[in-house]
C-alpha positions in Angstrom: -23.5 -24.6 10.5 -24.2 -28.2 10.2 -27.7 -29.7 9.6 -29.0 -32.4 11.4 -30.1 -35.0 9.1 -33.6 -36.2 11.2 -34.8 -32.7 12.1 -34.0 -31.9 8.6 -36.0 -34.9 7.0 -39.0 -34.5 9.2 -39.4 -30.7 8.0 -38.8 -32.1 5.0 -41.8 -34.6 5.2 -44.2 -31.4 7.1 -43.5 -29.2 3.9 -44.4 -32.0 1.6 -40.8 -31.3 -0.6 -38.6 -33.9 -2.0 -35.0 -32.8 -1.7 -35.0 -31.3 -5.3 -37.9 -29.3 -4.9 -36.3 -28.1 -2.0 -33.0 -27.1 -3.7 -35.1 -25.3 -6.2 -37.6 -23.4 -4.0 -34.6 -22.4 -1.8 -32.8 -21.1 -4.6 -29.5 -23.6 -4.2 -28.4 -26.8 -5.9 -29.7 -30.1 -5.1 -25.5 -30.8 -4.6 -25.4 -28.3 -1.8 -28.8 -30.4 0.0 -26.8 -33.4 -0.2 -23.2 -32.3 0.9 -24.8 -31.3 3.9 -27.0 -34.3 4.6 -23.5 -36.3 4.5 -22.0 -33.7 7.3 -20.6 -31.6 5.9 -21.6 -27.5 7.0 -22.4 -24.7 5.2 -22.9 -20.6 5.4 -25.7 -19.5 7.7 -27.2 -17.7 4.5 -27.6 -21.2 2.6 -29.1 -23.0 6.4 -31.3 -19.9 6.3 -32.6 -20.4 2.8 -33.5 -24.0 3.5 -35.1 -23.0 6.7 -37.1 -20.6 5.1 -38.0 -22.9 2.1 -39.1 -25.1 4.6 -41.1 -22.7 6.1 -39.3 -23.3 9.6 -37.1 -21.6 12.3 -33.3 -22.5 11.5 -33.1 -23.8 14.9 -35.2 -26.5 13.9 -33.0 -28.5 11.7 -29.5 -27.2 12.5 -27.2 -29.9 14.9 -27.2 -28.6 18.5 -23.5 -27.3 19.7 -21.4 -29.2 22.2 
């Protein structure tokens, strides 16, 4: 699963988290936030981690498939 970087900021910005207050209250390094900011995917658990940390739906900030 990929993220997609605007969904994922704006979430970002509606949960009042920087990036490393994410990592922590998702329970994953801040290295993990940024590999997949730069494209790079990751398990569904770690995307669902985030999501929740966020307090949104997965759906919300992963990319769309072709």
């Amino acid at each position: 699963m990929r993220i997609q970087q605007t969904k994922f900021e704006i979430a970002l910005a509606k949960a009042r988290l920087t990036k490393t207050s994410l990592a922590k209250k998702a329970g994953i390094s801040s290295a993990t936030i940024t590999k997949l900011l730069a494209g790079k995917s990751s398990t569904p658990i770690t995307v669902g981690k985030i999501a929740a940390a966020l307090g949104v739906d997965v759906t919300e900030i992963i990319e769309e498939e072709k």
